[in-house]
C-alpha positions in Angstrom: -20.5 47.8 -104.1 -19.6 45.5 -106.6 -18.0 45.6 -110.4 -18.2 42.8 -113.3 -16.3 43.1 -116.7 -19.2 42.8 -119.3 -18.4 38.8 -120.0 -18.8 38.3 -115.8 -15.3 36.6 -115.6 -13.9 39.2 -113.6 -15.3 40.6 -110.8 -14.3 43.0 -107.8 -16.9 43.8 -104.8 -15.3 46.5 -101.6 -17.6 47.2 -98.5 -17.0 50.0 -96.0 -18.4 51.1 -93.1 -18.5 54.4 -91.9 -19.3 56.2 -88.6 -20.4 59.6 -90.8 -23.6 59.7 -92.4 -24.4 57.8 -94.9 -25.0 60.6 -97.8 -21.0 62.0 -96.8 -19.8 58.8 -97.0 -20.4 57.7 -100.6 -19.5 61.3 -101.3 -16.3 61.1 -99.2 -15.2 57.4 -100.5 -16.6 57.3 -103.9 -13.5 58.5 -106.0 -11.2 55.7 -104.0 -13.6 53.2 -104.7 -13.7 54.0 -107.9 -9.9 54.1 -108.1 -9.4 50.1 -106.7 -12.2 49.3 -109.6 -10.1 50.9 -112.4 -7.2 49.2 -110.7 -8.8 46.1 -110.6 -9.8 45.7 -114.0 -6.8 47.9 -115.7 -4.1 47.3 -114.0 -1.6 48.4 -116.7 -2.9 52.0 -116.3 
């Protein structure tokens, strides 16, 4: 998955790899992934 701020001078990609299936793991790591992009782009909050 990968992030961009709107101006493309920041950007932040993760990969994972999961032995579940495929429709648990986005469910399962979706929120942290999410989290390390919010950190990534505000990391004053």
């Amino acid at each position: 998955m990968t992030f961009s701020s709107p101006d493309g001078r920041l950007q932040f990609a993760v990969s994972t790899t999961h032995k579940i299936p495929k429709h648990d793991a986005i469910t399962a790591v979706s929120p942290d992934i999410n989290k390390a992009a919010e950190a990534a782009f505000r990391p004053d909050t």
